[in-house]
N, C-alpha and C positions, 0 to 999 in steps of 0.2 A: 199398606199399613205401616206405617209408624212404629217402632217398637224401642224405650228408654229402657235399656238392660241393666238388672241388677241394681237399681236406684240404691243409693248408700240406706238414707233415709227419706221417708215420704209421708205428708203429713195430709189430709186427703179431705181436711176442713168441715168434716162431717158431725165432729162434736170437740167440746173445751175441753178435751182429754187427753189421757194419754190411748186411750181405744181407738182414736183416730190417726195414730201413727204405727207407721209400718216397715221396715226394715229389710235389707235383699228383695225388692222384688220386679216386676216387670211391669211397663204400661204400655198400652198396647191404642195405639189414636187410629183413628179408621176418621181421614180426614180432620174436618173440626171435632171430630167426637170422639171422649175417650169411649173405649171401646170395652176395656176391664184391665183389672189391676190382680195382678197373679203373683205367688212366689215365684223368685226365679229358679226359671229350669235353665242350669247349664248345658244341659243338652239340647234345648230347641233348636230346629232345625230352621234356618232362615234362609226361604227362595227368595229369588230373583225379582219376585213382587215386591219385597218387603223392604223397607230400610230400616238398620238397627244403630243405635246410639250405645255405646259405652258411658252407662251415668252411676258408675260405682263410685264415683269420689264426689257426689252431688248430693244436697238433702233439695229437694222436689218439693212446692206447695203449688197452691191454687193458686192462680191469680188475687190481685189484690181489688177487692171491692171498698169503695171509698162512699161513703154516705154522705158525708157534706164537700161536696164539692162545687168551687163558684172559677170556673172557664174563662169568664170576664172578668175578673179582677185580679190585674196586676200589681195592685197596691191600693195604699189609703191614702198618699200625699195627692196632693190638688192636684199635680202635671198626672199624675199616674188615670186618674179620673178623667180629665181632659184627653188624653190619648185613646182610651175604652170609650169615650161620645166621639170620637173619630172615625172619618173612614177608613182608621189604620186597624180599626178593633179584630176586625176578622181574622189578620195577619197576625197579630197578638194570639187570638183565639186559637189558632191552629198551630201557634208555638206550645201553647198553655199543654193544648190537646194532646203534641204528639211527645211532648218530653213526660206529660201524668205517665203514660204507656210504657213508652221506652225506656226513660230513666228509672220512674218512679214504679212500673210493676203494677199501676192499676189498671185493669181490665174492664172492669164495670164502676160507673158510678152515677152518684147523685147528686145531679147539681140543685142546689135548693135555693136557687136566685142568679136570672141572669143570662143563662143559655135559653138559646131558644127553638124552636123546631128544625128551624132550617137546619141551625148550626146539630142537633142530634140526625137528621136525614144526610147531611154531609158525612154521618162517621162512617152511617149506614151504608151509604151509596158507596164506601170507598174513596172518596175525593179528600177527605181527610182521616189523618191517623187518629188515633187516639182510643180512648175507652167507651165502650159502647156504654150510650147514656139515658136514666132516667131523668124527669124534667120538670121543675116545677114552675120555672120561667119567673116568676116575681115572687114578692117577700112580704105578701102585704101588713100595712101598717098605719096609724092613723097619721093626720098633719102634726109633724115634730116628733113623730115615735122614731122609731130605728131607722126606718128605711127613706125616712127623708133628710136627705143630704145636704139640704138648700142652705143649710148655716146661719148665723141670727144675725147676717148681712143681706138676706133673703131680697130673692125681686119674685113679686108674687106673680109674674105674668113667665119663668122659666119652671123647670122640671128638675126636678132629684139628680143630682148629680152621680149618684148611683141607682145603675138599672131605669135611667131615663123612658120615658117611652119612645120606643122603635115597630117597625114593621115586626110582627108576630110577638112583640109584649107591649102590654097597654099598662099602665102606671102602678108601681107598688101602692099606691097613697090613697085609702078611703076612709069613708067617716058615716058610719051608722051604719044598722043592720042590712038594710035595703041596698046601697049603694057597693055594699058587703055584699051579697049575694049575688048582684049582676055581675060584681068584677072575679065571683069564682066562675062564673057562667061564661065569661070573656078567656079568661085563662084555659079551661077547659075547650072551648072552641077553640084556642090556637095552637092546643096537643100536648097539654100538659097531661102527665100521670099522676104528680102530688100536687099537693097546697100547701103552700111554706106559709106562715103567720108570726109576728113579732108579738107574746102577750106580755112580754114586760121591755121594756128600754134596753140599750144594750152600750156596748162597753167602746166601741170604736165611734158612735153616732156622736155627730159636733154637739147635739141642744138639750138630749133628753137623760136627767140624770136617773142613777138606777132605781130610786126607792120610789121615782114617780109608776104612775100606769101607763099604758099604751091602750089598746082595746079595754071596752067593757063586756061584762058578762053576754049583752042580748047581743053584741058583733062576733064575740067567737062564739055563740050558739048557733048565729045564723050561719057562717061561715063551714062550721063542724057539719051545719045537716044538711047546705048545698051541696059540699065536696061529698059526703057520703050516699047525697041521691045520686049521685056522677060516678059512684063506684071507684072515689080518690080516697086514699089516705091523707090526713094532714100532720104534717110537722111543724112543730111551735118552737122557736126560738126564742130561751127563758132563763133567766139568768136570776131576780131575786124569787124568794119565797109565795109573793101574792102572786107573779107573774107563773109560776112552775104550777102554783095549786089553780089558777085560771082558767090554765091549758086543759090541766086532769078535770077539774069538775064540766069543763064544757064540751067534751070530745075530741080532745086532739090523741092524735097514739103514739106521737114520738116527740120525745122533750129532749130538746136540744141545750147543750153548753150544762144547764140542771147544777152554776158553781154556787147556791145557799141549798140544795136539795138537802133534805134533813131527814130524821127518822120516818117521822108523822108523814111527809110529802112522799118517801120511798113507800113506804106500805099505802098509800092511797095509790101513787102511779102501780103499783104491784095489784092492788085490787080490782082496779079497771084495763088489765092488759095492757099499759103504756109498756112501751122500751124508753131506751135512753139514747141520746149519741154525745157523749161527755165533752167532744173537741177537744181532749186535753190539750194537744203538742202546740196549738195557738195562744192555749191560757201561758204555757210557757216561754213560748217565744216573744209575747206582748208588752213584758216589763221590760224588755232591752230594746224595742222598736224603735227607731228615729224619725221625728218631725211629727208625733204626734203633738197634740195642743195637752197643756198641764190638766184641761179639764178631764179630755180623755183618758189621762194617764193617773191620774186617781181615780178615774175608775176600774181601768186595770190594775192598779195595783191592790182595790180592793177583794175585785172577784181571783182572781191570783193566790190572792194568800188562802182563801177558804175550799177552793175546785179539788183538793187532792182529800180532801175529806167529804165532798160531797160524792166523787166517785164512791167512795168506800160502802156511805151509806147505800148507795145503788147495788153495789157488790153483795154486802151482807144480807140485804133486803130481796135475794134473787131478780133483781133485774132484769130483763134480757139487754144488753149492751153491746149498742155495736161502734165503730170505728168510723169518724171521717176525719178531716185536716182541718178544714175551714181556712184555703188557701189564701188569707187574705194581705199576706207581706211579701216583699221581693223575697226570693230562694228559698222559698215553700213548693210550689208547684213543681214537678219533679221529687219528690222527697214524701211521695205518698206512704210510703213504710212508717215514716218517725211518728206515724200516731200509733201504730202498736209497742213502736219505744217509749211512749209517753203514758199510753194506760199502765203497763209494764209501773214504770216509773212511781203513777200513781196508786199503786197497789194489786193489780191482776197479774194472777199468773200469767205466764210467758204464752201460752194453749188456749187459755183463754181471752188473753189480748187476738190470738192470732185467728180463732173461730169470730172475733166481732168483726174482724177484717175480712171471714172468707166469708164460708158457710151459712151461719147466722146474718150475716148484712146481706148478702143473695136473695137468702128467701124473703126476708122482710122489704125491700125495697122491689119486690115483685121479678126481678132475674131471677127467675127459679131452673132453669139451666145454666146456671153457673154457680162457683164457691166450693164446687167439690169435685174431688180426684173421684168421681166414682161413675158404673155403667150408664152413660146416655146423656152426663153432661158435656158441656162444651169443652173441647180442649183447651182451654187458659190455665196456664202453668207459669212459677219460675221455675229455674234451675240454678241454684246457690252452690257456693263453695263455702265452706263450715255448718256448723249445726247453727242454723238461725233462729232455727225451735225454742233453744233455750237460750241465746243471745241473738234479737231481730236486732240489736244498734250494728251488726256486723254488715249488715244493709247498707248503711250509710260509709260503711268503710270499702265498698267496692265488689263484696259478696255474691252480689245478682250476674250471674255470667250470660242466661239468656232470658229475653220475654217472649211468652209463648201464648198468642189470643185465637183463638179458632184452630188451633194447628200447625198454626205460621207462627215462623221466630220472626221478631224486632229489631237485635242487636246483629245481628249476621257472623255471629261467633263462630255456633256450631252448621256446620254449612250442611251436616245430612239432615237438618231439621230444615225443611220448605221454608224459603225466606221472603220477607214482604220489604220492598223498599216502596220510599213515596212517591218516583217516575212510576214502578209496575201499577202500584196503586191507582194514578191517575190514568194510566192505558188501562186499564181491566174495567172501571168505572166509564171513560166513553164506549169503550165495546161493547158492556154491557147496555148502554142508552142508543146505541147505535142497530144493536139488537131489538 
């Protein structure tokens, strides 16, 4: 047994409050598992079984649950695209993977275009570090919507330069109900657990500007009721007004980016169960991006100026909200925290930015053993130096001391916490196969 004595502060991702934090007390891991969380008793007696940690100068949260996460992409310039259709991607992939973990503090996430089974079976297997992942493997979209990269120097006999078709993902790019419904059928045979769907244009894509359409109504209907005979959720990435209400009236349950979401759109997604996942920290980071094309960049600059009001309407309207990055520029990945600096930014409290990143995005992306400090979930923790409760940019300033995923630390700080390096990693994973 594990035992974090004393935690200064400990915040246990259970709810947007202040009821989910907790002050002096004790956490007790019984392997990956916390085991219970107690006041501290200065008297406890610790045998020879047990290892105990001094974490009275540490505020303690969950690990970091990241909802939009893309593994595969290093960037949006052409060479960055060109190296991700290489056989170099994998090597990329498992940088991507193990700095999300180590640097960035994410534990679990959703990749919503891009990773594929293999690459989730690798985190599982051990043979790669990183965040154990949910998977929705492609983005689908019609020809010229979001997810096709081809450019309007197109050769019709290549593939999307994003998320191309490989071994275990077959093409983001469909066109009609039917051809829609076999490629959720395709997707799901190769192990996804969501459906990621483009229903309006989007703000990085070379061809497709934002006030056109992408899908029609009868492709995300057929789309919404293939994935949910499959027992999938789906998430819509939607960025204007017809594209956000598209998504709500056709079945989708999580609205992504949501930067025109407006009153009338919040009380519809509020009536039919939708969440949100806002990406803020991307909307911010996009207007200062380099070697985009001017087309793109009027688009970011449009959805930019309106995103920090569309959160709010999401906030006022009870939402439920959760947190992803949408890693999609160079020195994002690693830096998975700054999207709860960014909702912060955009108007949530500091508690409740930090439940969209634990607890709340857990249960909802289907990890329902992880996102909270409590009896019988996984042990994924950090351990911070300051109150990052009510300042998370302190993250970015070097705050994170250890990461901690099933019970093992990352950074190899604290040495009485069981450490995982990527050699033991790679030994433990053949012995296991060797087993």
């Amino acid at each position: 047994m594990l035992i974090l004595r004393n935690v200064k502060k400990l915040y246990d991702g259970s709810a947007a409050d202040a009821s989910a934090v907790k002050e002096g007390v004790d956490v007790f891991i019984d392997g990956a598992t916390i085991h219970t969380v107690e006041p501290h008793d200065p008297e406890l007696s610790i045998g020879d079984a047990h290892t105990a940690v001094d974490a009275s100068r540490y505020t303690v949260t969950p690990g970091l649950v990241d909802c939009h996460g893309h593994v595969t992409v290093l960037g949006l310039a052409p060479d960055d695209m060109t190296v991700m259709n290489s056989q170099a991607a994998i090597l990329y992939v498992e940088r991507i993977l193990h700095t999300s973990l180590v640097d960035g503090g994410c534990t679990s996430m959703r990749d919503v275009g891009g990773a594929t089974h293999f690459m989730k079976r690798m985190v599982d297997d051990g043979v790669l570090i990183g965040p154990r992942l949910k998977i929705a493997i492609c983005m689908l979209s019609t020809t010229g919507g979001h997810a096709d990269f081809r450019g309007p120097d197109r050769c019709h006999a290549t593939v999307s330069k994003l998320w191309g078709e490989a071994p275990g993902r077959p093409s983001s790019i469909v066109d009609g109900p039917w051809e829609a419904r076999k490629r959720v059928r395709e997707i799901k045979a190769c192990g996804a657990d969501l459906i990621k769907i483009c229903s309006s244009p989007g703000v990085a894509s070379p061809s497709d500007a934002l006030e056109h359409r992408d899908f029609t109504a009868e492709e995300v209907e057929a789309i919404c009721d293939e994935a949910r005979s499959r027992g999938m959720k789906i998430a819509s990435h939607a960025h204007s007004k017809s594209g956000i209400e598209l998504a709500i009236r056709n079945g989708v349950t999580d609205i992504q980016h949501i930067s025109w979401m407006d009153e009338r759109l919040a009380e519809m997604a509020h009536e039919r169960g939708c969440t949100v996942t806002p990406t803020s920290w991307v909307l911010h980071e996009l207007p200062t991006a380099e070697g985009l094309s001017p087309f793109v960049m009027e688009k970011v600059k449009q959805a930019a100026e309106v995103h920090a009001e569309a959160v709010d309407h999401a906030r006022k309207n009870g939402l439920r909200i959760l947190a992803g990055t949408d890693p999609v520029l160079p020195g994002m990945h690693g830096r998975n925290y700054m999207e709860i600096v960014a909702l912060v930014r955009d108007g949530l409290d500091p508690l409740h930015a930090w439940h969209a990143m634990t607890g709340a995005a857990a249960d909802d992306i289907g990890q329902t053993d992880a996102g909270e400090l409590t009896a019988g979930k996984r042990a994924d923790l950090l351990l911070c130096e300051g109150d990052v409760l009510a300042d998370p940019g302190l993250m970015d300033k070097g705050a994170i001391v250890e990461v901690v995923k099933d019970g093992v630390g990352y950074r190899g700080v604290l040495y009485d916490i069981p450490q995982r390096t990527f050699r033991s990693g790679i030994e433990d994973a053949l012995a296991a196969k060797a087993r």
